[in-house]
N, C-alpha and C positions, 0 to 999 in steps of 0.2 A: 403440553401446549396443544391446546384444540384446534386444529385446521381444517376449515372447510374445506368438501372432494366435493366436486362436481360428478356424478355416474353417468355413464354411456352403457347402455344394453349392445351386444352383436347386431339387436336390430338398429339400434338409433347409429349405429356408424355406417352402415348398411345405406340409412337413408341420408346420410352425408351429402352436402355438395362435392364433385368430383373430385375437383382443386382440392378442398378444406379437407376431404376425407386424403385424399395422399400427403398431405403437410402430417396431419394431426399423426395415421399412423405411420411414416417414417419418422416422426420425432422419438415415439413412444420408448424406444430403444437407449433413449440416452444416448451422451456423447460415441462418436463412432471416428473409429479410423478413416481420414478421407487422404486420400494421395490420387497424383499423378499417375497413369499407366499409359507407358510410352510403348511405341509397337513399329512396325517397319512390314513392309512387305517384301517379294524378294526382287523387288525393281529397285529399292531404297527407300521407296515414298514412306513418308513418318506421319505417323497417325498420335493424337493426345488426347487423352477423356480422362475426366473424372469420375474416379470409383468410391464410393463412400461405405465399401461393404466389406475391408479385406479383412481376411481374417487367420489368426495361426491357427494351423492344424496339425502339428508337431516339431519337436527340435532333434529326431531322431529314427527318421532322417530330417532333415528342415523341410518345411513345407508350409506354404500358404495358399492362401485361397482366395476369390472373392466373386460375387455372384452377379449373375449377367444377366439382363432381361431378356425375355422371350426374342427369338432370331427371325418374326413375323418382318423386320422391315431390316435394313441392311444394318450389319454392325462390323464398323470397321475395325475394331480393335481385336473382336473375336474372327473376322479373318483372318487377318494378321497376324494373328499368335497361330492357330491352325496352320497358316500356310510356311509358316518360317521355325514356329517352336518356340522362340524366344520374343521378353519382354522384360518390363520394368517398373516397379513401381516406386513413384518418388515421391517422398514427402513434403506437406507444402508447409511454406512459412509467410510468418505475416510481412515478409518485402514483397512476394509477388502471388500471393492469395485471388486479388483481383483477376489477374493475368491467367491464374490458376482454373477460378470458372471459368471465365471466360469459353474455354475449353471445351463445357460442357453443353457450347452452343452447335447445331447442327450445321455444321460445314459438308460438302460434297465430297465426296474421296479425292478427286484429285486435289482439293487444297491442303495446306500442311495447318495445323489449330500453334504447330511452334510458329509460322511465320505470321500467322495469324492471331495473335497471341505476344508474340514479343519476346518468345522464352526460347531457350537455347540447347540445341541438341547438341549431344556428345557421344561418341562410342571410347571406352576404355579397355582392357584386359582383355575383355571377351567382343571379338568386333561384331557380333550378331546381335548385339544389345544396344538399344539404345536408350539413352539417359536421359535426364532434364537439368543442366549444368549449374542453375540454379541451387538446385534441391542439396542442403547437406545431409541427409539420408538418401539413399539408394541401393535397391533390393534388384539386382539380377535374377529372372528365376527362366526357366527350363519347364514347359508344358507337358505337365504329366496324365492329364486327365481331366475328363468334363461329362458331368456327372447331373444329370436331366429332373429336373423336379416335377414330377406329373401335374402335383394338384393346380400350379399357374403357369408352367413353360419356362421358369425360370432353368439355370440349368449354375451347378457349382464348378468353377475354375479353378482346378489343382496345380499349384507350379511347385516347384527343385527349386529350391534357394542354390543358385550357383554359386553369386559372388556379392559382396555386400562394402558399400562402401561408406563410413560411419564418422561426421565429425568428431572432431581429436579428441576435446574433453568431455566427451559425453560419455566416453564407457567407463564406469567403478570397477575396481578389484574384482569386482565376484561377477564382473559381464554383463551387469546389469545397465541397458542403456538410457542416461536421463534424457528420455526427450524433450522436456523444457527448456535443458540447458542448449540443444538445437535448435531451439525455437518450434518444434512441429505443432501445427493448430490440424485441434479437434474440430468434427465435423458436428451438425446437430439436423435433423430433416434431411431436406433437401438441397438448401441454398444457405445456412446456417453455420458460420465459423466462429471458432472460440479460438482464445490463447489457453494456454496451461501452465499451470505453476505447483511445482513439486510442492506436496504438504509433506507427508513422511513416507517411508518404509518400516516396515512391522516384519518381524521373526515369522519363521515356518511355525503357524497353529498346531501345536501338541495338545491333544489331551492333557488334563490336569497339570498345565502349565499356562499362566497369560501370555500371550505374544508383547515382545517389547519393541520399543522403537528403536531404527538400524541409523547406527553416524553413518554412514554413506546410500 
């Protein structure tokens, strides 16, 4: 089937309008992880933003990551992990998605984006974390590291998977966790949500063997 490509040279995006050019390349990426990351300072005050950038960076030890823009104007989230260590990210689903950006509007430090927002905090197991009581995934992690990217001031966010707290039927035999069956919605640009629906699972790619499709 022959599909028409529209081409873009590094100059034609260059000369992008500003807006058009941040949509176009943060969509480029395809669907992306977008969650909640809840944060506290060591007054209690609760901070919420949306991150559309997490990413795994190993299961041994566990680690995740996700990247932060430049620290030219105030970032409340990345205080707040600095000054306390701990954070969370929570996955969002389609009951409070809405509520979810909302989040990623510029409120002043002393408002809370949960009260603002309508969403609900929670601390469990570990009382340094806080949660989004909403969310049936939630990821405790523990600030390991932050990690400076020259060429635009971006900088990468390493955290410790502490504790992990994982709607019931969503994990299989072998660990694997169906996010569809949680409901978690994918991210797409910037303002961009999707639903997700498992198609299949395919075998570990061997050499000189087809990978088959997995009943679970």
């Amino acid at each position: 089937m022959n599909v028409k490509q529209q081409y873009f040279s590094r100059s034609d995006i260059s000369f992008m309008e500003k807006h058009y050019r941040t949509h176009f390349v943060n969509s480029l990426g395809g669907f992306k992880s977008v969650c909640l990351v809840a944060s506290a300072n060591n007054k209690g005050n609760l901070n919420l933003a949306v991150f559309n950038s997490i990413v795994h960076l190993g299961a041994d030890p566990p680690l995740m990551g996700c990247i932060l823009r430049p620290d030219s104007v105030e970032r409340h989230t990345l205080d707040n992990i600095l000054e306390t260590g701990y954070y969370s990210f929570n996955h969002i689903q389609q009951s409070f998605y809405q509520a979810a950006h909302q989040a990623s509007a510029k409120y002043p430090r002393e408002v809370s984006e949960f009260e603002a927002t309508g969403l609900h905090s929670e601390y469990k197991n570990h009382s340094s974390i806080p949660y989004v009581k909403e969310s049936l995934i939630q990821i405790g992690l523990k600030f390991v590291d932050r990690i400076l990217i020259p060429v635009n001031g971006t900088s990468l966010l390493i955290g410790s998977i502490e504790e992990v707290y994982v709607h019931g039927d969503s994990i299989r035999p072998d660990g694997f966790i169906e996010l569809s069956t949680a409901g978690t919605m994918a991210g797409t640009g910037l303002d961009g949500y999707a639903e997700v629906s498992k198609i299949k699972r395919l075998s570990y790619a061997k050499p000189g063997t087809m990978c088959r499709e997995l009943d679970y």
